[in-house]
C-alpha positions as CSV (number, residue, x, y, z in Angstrom):
1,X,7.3,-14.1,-34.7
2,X,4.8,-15.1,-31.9
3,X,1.0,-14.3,-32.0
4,X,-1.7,-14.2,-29.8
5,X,-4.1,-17.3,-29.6
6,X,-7.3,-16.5,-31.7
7,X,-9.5,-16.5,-29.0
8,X,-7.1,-13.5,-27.6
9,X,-7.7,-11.2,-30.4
10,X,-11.4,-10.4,-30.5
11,X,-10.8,-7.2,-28.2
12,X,-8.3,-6.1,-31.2
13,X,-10.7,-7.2,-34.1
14,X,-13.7,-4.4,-33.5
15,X,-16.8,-5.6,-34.9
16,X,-15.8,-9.6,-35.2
17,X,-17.6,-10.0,-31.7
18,X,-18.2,-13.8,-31.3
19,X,-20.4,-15.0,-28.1
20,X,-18.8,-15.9,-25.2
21,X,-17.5,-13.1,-24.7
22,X,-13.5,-12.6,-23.0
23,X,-12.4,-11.0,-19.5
24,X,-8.9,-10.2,-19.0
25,X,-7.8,-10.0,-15.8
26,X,-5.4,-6.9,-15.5
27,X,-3.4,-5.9,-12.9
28,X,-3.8,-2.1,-12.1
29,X,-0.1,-1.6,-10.0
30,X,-0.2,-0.4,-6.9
31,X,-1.7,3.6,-7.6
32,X,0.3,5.1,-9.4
33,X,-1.3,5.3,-12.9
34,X,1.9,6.0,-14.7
35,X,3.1,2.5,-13.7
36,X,0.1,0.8,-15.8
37,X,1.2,-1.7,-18.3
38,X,0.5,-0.8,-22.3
39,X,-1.5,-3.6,-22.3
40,X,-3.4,-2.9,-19.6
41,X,-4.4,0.4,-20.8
42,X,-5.2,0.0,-23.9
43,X,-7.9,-2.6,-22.7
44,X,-9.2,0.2,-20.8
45,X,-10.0,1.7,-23.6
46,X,-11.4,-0.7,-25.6
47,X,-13.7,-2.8,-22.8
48,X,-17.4,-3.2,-22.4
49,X,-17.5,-3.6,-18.9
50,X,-15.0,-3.3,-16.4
51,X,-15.2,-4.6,-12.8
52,X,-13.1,-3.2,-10.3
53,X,-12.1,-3.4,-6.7
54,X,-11.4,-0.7,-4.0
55,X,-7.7,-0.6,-4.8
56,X,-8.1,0.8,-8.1
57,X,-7.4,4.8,-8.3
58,X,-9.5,7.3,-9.6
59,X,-6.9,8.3,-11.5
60,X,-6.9,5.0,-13.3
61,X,-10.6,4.3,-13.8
62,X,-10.5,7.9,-15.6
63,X,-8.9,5.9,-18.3
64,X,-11.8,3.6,-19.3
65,X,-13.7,4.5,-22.3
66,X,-16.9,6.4,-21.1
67,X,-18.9,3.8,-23.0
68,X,-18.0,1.1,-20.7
69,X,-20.1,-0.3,-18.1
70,X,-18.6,0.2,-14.3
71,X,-19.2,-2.2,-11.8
72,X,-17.5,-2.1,-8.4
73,X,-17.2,-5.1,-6.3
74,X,-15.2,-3.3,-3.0
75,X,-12.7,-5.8,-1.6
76,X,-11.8,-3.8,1.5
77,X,-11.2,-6.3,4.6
78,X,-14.4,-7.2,6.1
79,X,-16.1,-5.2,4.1
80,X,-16.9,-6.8,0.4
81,X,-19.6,-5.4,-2.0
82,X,-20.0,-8.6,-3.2
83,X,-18.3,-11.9,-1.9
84,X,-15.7,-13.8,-4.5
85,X,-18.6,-16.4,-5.5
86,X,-20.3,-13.5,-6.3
87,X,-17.9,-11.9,-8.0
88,X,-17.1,-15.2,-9.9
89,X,-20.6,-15.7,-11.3
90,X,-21.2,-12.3,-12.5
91,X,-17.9,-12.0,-14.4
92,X,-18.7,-15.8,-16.6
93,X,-22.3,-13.8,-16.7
94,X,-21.3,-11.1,-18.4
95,X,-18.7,-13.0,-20.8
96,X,-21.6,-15.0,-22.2
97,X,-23.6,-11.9,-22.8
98,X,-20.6,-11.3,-25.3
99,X,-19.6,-8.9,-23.3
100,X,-15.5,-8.1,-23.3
101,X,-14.9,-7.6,-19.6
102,X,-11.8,-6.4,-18.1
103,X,-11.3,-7.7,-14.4
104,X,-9.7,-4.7,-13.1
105,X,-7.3,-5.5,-9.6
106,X,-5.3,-3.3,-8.0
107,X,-1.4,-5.1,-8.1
108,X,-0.8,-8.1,-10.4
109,X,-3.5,-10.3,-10.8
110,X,-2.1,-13.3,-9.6
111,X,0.2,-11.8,-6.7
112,X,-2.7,-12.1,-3.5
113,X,-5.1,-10.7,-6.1
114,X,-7.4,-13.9,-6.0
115,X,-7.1,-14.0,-9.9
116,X,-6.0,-17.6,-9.1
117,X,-9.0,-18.8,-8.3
118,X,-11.3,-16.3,-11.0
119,X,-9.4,-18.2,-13.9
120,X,-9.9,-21.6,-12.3
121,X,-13.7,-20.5,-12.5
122,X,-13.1,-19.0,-16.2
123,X,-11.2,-21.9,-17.5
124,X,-13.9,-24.4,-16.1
125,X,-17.0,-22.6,-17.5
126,X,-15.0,-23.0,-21.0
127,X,-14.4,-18.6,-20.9
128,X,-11.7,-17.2,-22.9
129,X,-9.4,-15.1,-20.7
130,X,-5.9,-13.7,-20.6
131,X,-3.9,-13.1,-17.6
132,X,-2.4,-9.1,-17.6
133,X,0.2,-8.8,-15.6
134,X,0.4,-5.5,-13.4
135,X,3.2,-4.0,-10.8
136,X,2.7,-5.9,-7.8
137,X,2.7,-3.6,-4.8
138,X,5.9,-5.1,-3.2
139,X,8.0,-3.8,-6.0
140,X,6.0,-0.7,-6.5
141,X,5.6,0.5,-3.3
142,X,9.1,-0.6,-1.9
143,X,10.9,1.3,-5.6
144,X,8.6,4.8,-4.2
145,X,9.4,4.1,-0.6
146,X,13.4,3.8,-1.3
147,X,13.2,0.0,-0.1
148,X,15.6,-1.8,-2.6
149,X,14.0,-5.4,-1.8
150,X,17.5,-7.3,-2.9
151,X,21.1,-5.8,-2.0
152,X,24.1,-8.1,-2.0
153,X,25.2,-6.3,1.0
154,X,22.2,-6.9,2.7
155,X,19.6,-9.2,1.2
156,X,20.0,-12.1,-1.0
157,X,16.4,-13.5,-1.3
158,X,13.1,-11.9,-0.7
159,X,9.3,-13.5,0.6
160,X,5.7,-12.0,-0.4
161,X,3.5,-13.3,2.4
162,X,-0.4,-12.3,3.2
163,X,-1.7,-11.2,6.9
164,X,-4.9,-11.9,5.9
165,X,-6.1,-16.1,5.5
166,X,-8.9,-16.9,3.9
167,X,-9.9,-18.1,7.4
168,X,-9.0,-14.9,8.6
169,X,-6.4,-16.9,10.8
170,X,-2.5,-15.2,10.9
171,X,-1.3,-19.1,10.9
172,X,1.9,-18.1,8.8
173,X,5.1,-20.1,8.7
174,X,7.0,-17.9,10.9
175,X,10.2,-20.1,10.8
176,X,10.9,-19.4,7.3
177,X,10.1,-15.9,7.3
178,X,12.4,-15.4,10.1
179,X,15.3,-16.4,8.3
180,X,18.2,-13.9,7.9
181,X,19.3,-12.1,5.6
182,X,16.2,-12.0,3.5
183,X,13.3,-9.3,3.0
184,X,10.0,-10.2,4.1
185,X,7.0,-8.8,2.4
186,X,3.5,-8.8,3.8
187,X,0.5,-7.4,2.0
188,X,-3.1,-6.9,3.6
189,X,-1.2,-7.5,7.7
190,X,-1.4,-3.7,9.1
191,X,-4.1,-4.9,11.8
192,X,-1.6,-8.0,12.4
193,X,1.2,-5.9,12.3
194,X,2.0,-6.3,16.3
195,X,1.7,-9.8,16.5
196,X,3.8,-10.3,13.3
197,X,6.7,-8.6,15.0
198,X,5.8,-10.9,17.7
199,X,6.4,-14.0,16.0
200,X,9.3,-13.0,13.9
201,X,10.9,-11.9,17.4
202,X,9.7,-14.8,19.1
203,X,11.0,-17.4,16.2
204,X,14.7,-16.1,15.6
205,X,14.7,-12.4,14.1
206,X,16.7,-10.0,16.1
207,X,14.3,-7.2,17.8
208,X,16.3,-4.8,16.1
209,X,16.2,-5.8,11.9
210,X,14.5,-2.5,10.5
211,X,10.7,-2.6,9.5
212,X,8.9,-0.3,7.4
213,X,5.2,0.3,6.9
214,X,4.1,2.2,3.7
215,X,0.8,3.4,3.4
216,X,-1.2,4.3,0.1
217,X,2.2,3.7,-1.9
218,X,3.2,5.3,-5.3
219,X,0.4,7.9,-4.7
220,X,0.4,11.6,-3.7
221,X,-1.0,10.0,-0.3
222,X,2.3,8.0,0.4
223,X,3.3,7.5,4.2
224,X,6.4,6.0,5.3
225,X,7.0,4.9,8.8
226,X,10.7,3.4,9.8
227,X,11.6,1.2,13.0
228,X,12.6,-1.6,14.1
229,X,10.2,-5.1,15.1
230,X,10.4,-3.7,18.5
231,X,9.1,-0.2,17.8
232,X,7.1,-0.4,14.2
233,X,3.8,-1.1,15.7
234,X,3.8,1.6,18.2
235,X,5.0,4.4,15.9
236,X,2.3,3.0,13.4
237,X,-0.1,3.3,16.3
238,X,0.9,6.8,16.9
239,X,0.9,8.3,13.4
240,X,-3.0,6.2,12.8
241,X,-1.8,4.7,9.6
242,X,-4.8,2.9,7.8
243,X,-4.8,0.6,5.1
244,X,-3.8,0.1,2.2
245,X,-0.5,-0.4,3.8
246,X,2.7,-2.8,3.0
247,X,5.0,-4.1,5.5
248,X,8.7,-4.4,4.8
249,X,11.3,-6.0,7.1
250,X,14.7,-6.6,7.0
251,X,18.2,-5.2,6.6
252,X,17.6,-3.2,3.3
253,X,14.7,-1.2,5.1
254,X,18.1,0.6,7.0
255,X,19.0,2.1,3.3
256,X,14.9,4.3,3.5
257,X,16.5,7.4,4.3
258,X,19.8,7.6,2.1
259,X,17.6,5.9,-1.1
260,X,13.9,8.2,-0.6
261,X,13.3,9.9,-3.7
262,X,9.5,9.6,-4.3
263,X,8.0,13.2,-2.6
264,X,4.7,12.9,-2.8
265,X,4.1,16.9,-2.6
266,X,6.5,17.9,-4.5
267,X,6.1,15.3,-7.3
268,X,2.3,16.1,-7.4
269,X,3.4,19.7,-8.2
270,X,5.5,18.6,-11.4
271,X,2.6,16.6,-12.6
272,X,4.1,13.5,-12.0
273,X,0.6,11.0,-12.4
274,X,-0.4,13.9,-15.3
275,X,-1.6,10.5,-17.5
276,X,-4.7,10.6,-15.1
């Protein structure tokens, strides 16, 4: 039977506290608290510090012990509490205080999360971590949103993509997402969302492949807006969506209507996120 390394267990082993200290990086899901891994919260529970960015729910952070030190660190586009450097430094800081830090992101850590580049820091300043994997917002919000992201009739492959560069450049490689007969996934674009139905128009995709935007996914606050690349951004425009907001295109988006069976409303009123 497998074990975790040593240097894994010292959040499991209370009072065996061993400078440094750990962070785990944990993937919150997309909103929905329900959708939290077991992992994930029972670290919650058991953390000295927990930093978190603007994705993570209330409902969520209602989880953490009341013990635990909160520190937000934003992440909203152009707007960051503290820049990644930042954000880097202070979470090796607090490990080698002893602390046992939970890294708290909303999605999976290591799905346009940045949890890349935190463990590259982690692993070269010689801190333990572990890597919690969390529902990444493309199947989350596309499984609420009736989206099936694969269909044999429809869809045999499926691309994550980001509308937001770290140069804040939209230089994406619009051939291969235009390819058909795939779903195209792309987190963090709703302010590029007109000139990514450009491109995909302008590089092969036929104007009409149905698009979907999804704002504030898996919550009580869930939005869904249908169309096709020639007419997304417009209704978008017209119904102000704001972010957080996922953009789905292709074939399978045409299956919304017949597959919807996340009501925001109606689940709220059956208690449906009652572990917050």
């Amino acid at each position: 039977m497998s074990t975790r390394p040593t240097n894994l267990q010292r959040l499991d082993s209370v009072g065996e506290r061993r400078c440094p200290g750990i962070v785990y990086l944990v993937g919150a899901g997309p909103g929905d608290p329900e959708l939290l891994t077991l992992r994930a919260a029972r670290l919650l529970t058991q953390a000295d510090t927990v930093v978190y960015d603007h994705l993570v729910g209330d409902g969520i952070l209602g989880l953490i012990r009341k013990e635990a030190d909160l520190i937000y660190v934003g992440k909203e586009k152009s707007c960051h509490t503290l820049p990644q450097g930042e954000i880097n430094a202070l979470i090796v800081r607090l490990a080698r205080q002893g602390k046992q830090v939970v890294r708290l992101k909303g999605g999976d850590p290591f799905i346009f999360g940045r949890g890349g580049e935190e463990a590259e820091v982690l692993a070269d300043e010689d801190i333990p971590f572990e890597i919690v994997p969390g529902v990444t917002a493309a199947s989350g919000v596309s499984s609420y949103a009736g989206i099936p992201l694969t269909h044999r009739d429809y869809a045999q492959s499926c691309v994550f993509a980001t509308g937001h560069l770290k140069d804040d450049s939209l230089d994406l490689d619009w051939v291969n997402l235009a390819h058909p007969r795939q779903t195209v996934v792309i987190y963090m674009g709703l302010g590029a969302l007109p000139e990514i139905c450009r491109q995909l128009m302008a590089h092969g995709r036929a104007a009409n492949i149905p698009a979907a935007v999804v704002e504030q996914g898996t919550t009580d606050k869930q939005r869904v807006v249908t169309g096709t690349l020639t007419t997304l951004p417009q209704l978008v425009a017209e119904r102000k969506m704001k972010s957080p907001c996922l953009i789905i295109i292709g074939e399978v988006v045409a299956l919304q209507e017949k597959l919807q069976w996340f009501h925001p409303d109606a689940t709220a009123s059956l208690g449906h996120a009652a572990i917050a």
